[in-house]
N, CA, C and O atoms as a GROMACS GRO file, in nm:
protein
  440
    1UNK      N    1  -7.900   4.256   0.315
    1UNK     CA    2  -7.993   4.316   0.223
    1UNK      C    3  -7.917   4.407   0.127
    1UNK      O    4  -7.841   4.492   0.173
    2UNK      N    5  -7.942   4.385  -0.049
    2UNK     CA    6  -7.876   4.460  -0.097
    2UNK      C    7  -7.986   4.574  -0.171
    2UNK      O    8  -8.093   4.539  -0.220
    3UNK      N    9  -7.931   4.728  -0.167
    3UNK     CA   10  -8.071   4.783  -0.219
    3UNK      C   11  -7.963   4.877  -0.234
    3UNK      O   12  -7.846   4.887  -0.198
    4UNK      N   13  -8.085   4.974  -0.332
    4UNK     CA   14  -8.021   5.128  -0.412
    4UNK      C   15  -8.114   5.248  -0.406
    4UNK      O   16  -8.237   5.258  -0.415
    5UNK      N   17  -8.029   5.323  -0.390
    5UNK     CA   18  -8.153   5.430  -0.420
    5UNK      C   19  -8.202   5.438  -0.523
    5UNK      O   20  -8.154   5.384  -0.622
    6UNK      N   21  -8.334   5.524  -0.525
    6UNK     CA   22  -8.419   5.557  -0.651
    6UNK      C   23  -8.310   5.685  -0.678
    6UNK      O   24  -8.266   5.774  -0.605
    7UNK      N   25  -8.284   5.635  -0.864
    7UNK     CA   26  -8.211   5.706  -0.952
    7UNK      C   27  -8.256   5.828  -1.024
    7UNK      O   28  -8.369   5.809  -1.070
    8UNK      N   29  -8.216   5.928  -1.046
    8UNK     CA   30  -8.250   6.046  -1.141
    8UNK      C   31  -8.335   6.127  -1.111
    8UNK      O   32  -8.348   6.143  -0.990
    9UNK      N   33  -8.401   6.186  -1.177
    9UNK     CA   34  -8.438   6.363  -1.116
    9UNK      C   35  -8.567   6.322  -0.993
    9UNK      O   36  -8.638   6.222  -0.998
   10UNK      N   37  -8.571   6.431  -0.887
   10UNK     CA   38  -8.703   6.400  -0.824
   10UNK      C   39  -8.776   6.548  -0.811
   10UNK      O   40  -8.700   6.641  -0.839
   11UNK      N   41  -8.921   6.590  -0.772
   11UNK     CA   42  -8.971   6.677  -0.787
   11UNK      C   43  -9.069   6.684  -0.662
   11UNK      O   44  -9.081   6.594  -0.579
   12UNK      N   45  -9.136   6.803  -0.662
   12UNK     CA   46  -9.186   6.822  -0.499
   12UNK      C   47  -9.330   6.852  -0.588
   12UNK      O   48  -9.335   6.891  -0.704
   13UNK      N   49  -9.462   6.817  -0.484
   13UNK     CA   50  -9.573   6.795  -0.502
   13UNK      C   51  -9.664   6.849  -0.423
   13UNK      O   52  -9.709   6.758  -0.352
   14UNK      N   53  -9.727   6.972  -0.391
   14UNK     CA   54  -9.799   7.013  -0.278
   14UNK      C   55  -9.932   6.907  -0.272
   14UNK      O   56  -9.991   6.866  -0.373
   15UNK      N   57  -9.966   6.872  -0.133
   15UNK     CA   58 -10.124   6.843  -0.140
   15UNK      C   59 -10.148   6.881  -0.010
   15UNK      O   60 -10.074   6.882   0.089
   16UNK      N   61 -10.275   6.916  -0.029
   16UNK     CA   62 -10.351   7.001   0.111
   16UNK      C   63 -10.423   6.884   0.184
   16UNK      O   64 -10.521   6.933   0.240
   17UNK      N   65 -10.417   6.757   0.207
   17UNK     CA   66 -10.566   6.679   0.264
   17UNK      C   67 -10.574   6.732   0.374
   17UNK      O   68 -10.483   6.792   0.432
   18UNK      N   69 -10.703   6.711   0.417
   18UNK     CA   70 -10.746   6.785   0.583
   18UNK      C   71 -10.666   6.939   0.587
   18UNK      O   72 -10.655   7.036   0.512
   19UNK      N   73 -10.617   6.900   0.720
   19UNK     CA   74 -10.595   7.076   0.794
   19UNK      C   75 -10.391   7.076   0.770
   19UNK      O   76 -10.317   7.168   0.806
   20UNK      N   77 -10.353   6.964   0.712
   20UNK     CA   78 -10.238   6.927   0.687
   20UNK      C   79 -10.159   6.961   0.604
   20UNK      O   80 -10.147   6.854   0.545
   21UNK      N   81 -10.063   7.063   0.526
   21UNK     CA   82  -9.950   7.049   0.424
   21UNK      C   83  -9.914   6.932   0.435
   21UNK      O   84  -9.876   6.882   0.541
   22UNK      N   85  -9.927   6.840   0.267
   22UNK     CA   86  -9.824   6.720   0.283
   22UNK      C   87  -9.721   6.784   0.153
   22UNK      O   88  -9.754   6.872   0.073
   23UNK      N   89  -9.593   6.715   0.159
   23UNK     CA   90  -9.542   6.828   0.030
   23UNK      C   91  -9.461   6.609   0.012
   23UNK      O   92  -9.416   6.524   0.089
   24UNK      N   93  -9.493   6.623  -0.160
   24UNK     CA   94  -9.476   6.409  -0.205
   24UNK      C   95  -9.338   6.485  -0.294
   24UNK      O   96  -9.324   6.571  -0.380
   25UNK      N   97  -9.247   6.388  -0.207
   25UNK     CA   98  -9.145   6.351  -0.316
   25UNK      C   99  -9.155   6.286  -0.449
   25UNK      O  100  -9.144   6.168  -0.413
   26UNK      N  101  -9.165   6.282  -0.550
   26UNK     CA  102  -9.208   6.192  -0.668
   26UNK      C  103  -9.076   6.138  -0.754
   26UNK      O  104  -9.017   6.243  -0.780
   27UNK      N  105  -9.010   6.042  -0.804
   27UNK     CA  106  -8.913   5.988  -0.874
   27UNK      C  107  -8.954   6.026  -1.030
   27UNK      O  108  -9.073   6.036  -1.059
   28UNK      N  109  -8.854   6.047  -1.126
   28UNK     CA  110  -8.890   6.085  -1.270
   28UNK      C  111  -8.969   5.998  -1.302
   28UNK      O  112  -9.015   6.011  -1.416
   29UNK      N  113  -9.029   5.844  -1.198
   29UNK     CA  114  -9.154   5.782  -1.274
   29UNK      C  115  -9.272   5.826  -1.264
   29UNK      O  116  -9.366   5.796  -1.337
   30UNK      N  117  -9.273   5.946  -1.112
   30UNK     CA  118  -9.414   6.011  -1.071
   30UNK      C  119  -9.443   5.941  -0.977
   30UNK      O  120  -9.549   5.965  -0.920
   31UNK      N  121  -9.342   5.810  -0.920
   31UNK     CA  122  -9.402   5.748  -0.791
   31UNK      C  123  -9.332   5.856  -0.688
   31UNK      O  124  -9.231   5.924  -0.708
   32UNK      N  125  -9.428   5.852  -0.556
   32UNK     CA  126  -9.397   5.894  -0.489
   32UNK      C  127  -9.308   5.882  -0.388
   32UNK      O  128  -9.380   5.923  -0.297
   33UNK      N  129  -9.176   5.849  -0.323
   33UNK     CA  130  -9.092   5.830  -0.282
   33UNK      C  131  -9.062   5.868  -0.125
   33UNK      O  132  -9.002   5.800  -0.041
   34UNK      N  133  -9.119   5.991  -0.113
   34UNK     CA  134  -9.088   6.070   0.036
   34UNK      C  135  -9.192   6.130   0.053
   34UNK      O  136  -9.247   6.130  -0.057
   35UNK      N  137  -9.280   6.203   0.155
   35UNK     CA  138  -9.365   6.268   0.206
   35UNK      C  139  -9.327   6.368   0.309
   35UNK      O  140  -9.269   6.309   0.400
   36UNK      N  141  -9.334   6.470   0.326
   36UNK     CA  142  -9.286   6.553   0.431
   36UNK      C  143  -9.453   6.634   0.483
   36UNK      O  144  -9.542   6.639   0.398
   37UNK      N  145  -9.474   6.678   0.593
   37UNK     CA  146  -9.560   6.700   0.661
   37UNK      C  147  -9.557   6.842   0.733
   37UNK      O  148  -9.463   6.863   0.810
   38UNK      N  149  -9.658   6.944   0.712
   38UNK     CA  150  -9.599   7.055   0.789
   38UNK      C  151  -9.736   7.153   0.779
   38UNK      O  152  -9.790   7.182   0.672
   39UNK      N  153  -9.790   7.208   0.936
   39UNK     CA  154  -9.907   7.242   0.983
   39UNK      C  155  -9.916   7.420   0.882
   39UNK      O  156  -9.823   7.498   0.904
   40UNK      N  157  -9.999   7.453   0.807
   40UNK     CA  158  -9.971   7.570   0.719
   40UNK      C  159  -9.978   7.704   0.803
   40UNK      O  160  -9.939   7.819   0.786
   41UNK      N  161 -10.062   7.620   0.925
   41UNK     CA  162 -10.106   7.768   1.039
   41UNK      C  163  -9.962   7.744   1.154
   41UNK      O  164  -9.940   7.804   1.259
   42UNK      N  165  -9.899   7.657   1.102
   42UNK     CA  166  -9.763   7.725   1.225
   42UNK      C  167  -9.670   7.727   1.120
   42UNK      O  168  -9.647   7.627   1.051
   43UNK      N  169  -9.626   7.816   1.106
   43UNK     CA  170  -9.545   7.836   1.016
   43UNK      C  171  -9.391   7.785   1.044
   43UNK      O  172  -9.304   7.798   0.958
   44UNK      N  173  -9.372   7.744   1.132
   44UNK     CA  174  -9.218   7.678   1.116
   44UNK      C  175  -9.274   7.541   1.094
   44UNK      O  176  -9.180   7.480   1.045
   45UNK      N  177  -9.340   7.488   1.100
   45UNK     CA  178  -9.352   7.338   1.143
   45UNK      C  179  -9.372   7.341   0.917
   45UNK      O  180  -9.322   7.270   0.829
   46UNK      N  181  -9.459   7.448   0.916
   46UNK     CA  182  -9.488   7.459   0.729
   46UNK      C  183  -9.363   7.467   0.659
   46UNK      O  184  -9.348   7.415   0.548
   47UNK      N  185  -9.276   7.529   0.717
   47UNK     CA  186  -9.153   7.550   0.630
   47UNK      C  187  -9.011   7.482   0.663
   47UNK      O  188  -8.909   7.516   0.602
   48UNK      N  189  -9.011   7.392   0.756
   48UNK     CA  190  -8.961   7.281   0.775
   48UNK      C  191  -8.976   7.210   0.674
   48UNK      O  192  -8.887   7.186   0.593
   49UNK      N  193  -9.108   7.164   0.668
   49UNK     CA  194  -9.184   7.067   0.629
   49UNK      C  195  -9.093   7.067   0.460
   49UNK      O  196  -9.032   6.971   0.413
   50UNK      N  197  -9.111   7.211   0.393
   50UNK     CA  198  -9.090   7.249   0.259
   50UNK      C  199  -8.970   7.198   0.251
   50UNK      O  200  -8.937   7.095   0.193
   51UNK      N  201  -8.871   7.307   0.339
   51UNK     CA  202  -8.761   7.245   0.305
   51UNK      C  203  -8.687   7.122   0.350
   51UNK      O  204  -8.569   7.125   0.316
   52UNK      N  205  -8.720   7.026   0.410
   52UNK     CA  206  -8.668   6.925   0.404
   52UNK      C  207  -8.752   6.850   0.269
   52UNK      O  208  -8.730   6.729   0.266
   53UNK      N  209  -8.802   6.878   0.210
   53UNK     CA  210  -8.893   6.820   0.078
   53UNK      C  211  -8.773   6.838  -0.032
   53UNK      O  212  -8.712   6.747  -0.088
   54UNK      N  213  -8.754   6.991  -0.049
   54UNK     CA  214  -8.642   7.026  -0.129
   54UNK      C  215  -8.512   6.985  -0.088
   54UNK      O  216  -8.441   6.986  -0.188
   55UNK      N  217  -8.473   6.963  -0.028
   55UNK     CA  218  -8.310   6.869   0.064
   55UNK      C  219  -8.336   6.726   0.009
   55UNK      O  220  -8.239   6.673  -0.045
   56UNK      N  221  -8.483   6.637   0.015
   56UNK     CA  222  -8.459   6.533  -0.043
   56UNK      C  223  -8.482   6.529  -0.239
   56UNK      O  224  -8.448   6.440  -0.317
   57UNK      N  225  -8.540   6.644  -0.263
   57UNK     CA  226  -8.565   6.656  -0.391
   57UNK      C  227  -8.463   6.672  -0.445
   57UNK      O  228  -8.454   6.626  -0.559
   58UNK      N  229  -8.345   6.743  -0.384
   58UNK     CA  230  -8.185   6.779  -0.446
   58UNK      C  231  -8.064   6.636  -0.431
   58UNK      O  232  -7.957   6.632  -0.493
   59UNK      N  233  -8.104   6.552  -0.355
   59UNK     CA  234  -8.045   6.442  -0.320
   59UNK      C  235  -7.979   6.389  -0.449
   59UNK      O  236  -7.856   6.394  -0.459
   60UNK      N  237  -8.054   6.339  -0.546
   60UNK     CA  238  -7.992   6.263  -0.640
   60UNK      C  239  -7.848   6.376  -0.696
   60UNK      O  240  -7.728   6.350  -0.708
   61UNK      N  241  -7.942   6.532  -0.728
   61UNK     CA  242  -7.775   6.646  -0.756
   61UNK      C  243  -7.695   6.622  -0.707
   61UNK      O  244  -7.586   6.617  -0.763
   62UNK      N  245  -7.715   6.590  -0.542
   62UNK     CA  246  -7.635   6.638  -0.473
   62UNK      C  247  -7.488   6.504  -0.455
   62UNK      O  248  -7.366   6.513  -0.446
   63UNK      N  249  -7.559   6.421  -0.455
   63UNK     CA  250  -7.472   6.326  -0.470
   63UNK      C  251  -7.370   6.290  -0.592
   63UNK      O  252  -7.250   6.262  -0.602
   64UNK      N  253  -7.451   6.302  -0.658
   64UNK     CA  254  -7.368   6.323  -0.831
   64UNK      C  255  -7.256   6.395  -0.832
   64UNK      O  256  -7.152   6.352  -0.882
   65UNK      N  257  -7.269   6.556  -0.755
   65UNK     CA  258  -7.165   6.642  -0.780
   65UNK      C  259  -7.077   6.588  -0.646
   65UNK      O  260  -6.954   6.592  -0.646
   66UNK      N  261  -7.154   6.538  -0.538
   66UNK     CA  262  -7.035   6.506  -0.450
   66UNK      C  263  -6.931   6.429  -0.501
   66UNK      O  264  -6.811   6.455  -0.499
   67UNK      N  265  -7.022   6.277  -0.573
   67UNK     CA  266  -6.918   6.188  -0.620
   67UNK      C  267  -6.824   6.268  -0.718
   67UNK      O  268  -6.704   6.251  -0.696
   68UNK      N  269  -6.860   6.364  -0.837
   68UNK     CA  270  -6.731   6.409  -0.880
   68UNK      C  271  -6.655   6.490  -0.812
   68UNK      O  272  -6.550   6.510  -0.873
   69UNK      N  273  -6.662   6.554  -0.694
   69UNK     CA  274  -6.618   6.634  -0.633
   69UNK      C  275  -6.451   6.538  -0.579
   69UNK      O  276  -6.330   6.560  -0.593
   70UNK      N  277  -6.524   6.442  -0.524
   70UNK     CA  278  -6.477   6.361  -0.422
   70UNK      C  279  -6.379   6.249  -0.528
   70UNK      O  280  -6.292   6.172  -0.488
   71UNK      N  281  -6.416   6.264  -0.642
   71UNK     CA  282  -6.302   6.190  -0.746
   71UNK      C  283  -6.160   6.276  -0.782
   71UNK      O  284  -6.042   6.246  -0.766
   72UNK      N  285  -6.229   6.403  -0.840
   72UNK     CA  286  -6.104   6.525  -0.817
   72UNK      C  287  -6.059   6.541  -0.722
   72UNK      O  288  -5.947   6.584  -0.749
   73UNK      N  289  -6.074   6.531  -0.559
   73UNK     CA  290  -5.993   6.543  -0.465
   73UNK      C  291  -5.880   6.433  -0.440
   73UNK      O  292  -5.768   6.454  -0.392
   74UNK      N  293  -5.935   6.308  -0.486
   74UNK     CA  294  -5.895   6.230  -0.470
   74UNK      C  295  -5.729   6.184  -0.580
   74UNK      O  296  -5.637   6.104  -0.562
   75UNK      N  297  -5.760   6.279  -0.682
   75UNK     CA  298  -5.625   6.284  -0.763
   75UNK      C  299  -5.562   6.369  -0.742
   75UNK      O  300  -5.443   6.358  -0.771
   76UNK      N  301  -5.606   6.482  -0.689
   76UNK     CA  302  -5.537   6.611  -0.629
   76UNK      C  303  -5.474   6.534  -0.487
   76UNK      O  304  -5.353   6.536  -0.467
   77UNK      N  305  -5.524   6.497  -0.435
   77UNK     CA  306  -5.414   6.448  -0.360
   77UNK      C  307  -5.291   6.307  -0.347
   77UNK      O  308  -5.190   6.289  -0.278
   78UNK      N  309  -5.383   6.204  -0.484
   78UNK     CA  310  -5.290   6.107  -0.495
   78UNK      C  311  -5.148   6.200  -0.571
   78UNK      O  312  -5.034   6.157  -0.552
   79UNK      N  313  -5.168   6.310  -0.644
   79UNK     CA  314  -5.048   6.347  -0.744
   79UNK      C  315  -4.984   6.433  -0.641
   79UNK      O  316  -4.863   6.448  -0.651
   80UNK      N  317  -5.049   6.495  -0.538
   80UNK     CA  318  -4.961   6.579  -0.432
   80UNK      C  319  -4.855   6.511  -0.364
   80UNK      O  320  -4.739   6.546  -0.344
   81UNK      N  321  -4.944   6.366  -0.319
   81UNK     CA  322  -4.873   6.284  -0.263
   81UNK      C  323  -4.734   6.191  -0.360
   81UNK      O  324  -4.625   6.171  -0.306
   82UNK      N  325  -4.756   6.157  -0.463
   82UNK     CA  326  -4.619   6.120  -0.581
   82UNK      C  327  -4.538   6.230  -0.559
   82UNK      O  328  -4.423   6.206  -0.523
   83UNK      N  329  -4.576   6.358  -0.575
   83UNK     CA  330  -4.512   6.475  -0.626
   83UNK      C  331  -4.400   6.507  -0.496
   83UNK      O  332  -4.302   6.581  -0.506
   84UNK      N  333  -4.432   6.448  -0.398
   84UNK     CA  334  -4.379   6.495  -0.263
   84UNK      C  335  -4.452   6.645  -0.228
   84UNK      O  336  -4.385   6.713  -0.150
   85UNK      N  337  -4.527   6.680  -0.256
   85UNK     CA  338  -4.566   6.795  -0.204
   85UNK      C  339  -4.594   6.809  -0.087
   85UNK      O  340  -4.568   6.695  -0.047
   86UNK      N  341  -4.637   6.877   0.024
   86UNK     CA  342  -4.689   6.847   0.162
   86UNK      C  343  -4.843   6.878   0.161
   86UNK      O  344  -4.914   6.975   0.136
   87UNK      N  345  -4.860   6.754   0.199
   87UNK     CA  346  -5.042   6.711   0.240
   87UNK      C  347  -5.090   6.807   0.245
   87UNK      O  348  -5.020   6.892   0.301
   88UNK      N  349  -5.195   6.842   0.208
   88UNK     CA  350  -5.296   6.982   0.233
   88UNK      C  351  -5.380   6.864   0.324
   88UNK      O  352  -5.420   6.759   0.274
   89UNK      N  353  -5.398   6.901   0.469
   89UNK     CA  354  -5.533   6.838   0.529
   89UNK      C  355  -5.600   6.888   0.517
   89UNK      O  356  -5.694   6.809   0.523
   90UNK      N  357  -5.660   7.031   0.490
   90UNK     CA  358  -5.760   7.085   0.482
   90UNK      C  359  -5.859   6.960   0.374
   90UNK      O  360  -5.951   6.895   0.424
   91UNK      N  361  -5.823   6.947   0.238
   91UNK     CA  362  -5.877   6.936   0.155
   91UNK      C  363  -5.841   6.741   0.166
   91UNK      O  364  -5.891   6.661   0.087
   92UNK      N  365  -5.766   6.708   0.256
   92UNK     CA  366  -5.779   6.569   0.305
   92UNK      C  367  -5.892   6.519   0.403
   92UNK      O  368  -5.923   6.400   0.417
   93UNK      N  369  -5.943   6.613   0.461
   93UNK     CA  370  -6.037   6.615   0.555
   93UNK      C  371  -6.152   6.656   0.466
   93UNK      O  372  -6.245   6.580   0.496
   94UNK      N  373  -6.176   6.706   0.409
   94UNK     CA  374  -6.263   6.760   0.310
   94UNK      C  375  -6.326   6.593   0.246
   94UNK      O  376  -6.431   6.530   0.261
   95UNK      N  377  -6.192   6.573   0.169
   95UNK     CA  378  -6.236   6.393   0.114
   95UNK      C  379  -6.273   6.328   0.201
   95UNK      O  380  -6.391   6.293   0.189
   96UNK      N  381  -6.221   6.294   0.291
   96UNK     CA  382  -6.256   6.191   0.410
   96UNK      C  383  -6.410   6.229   0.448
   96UNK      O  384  -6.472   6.143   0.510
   97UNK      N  385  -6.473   6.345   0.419
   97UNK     CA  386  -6.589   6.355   0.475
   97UNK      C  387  -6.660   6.364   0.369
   97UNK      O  388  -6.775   6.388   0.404
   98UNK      N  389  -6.652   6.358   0.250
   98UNK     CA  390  -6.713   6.361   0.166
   98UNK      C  391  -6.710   6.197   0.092
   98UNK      O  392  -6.780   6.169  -0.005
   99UNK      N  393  -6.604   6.086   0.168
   99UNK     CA  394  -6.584   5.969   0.118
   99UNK      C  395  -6.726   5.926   0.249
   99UNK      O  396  -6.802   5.846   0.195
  100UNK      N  397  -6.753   5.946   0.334
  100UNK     CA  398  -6.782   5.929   0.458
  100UNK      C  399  -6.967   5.988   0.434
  100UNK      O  400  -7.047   5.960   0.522
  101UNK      N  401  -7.000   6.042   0.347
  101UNK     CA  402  -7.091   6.125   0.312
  101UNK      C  403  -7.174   6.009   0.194
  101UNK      O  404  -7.273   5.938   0.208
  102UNK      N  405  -7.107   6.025   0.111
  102UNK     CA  406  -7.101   5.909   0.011
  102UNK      C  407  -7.197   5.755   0.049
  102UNK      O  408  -7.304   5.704   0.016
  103UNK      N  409  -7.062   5.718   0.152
  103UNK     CA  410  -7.094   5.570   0.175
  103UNK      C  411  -7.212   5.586   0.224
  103UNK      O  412  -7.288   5.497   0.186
  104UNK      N  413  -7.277   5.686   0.311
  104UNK     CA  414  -7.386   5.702   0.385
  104UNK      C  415  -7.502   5.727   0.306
  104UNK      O  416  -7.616   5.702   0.346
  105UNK      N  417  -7.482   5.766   0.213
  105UNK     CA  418  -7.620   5.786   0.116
  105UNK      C  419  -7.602   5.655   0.011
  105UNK      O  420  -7.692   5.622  -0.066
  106UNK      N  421  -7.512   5.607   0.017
  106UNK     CA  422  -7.562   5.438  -0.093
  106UNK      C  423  -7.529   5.356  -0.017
  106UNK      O  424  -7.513   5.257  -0.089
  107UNK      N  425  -7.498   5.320   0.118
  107UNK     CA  426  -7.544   5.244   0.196
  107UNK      C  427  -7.395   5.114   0.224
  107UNK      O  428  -7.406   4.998   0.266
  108UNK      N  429  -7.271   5.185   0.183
  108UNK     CA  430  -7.126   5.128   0.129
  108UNK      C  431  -7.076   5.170   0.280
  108UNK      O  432  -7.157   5.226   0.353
  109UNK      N  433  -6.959   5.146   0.323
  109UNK     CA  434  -6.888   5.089   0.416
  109UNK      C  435  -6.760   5.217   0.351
  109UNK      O  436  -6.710   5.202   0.240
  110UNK      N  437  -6.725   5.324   0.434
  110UNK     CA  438  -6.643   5.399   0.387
  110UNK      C  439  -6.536   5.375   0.435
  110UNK      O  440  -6.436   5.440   0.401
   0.00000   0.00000   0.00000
């Protein structure tokens, strides 16, 4: 199966039905994409609910800046490595988990 995520900005949507917080992910077309769920009278279960709404609402950012993140590391260490410099793992481990991060949100083989 080949598939992609939904592209470009997304936005959070309160609706109250019944005794329920639903908080709708919506795509810049206004379809709705994600739903998150969270009881308003228990308050962790309410603010769970929120912020995992906003975690998927930041998704498309978040990936964007990873991928450039994860392109600059990636020459910072190909030129360390020409240069003979000695490996920074810190910031090799850094890529590797951010190459690893990547594949996992578009569905690629890291």
């Amino acid at each position: 199966m080949n598939t992609k995520h939904t592209t470009g900005k997304f936005s959070i949507y309160e609706n109250a039905p019944g005794n329920k917080h639903r908080f709708l992910i919506h795509d810049s077309a206004g379809q709705t994409i994600a739903t998150t769920t969270g009881d308003p009278d228990h308050a962790p279960d309410y603010y769970r609910a929120l912020a995992n709404a906003r975690l998927i609402a930041a998704a498309p950012d978040l990936l964007a800046a990873l991928i450039l993140a994860e392109d600059r590391m990636a020459v910072v260490i190909e030129n360390d490595t020409d240069s003979g410099q000695p490996e920074d793992t810190e910031l090799v481990a850094a890529w590797q988990t951010a190459l690893a991060a990547i594949a996992k949100a578009t569905g690629e083989t890291a």
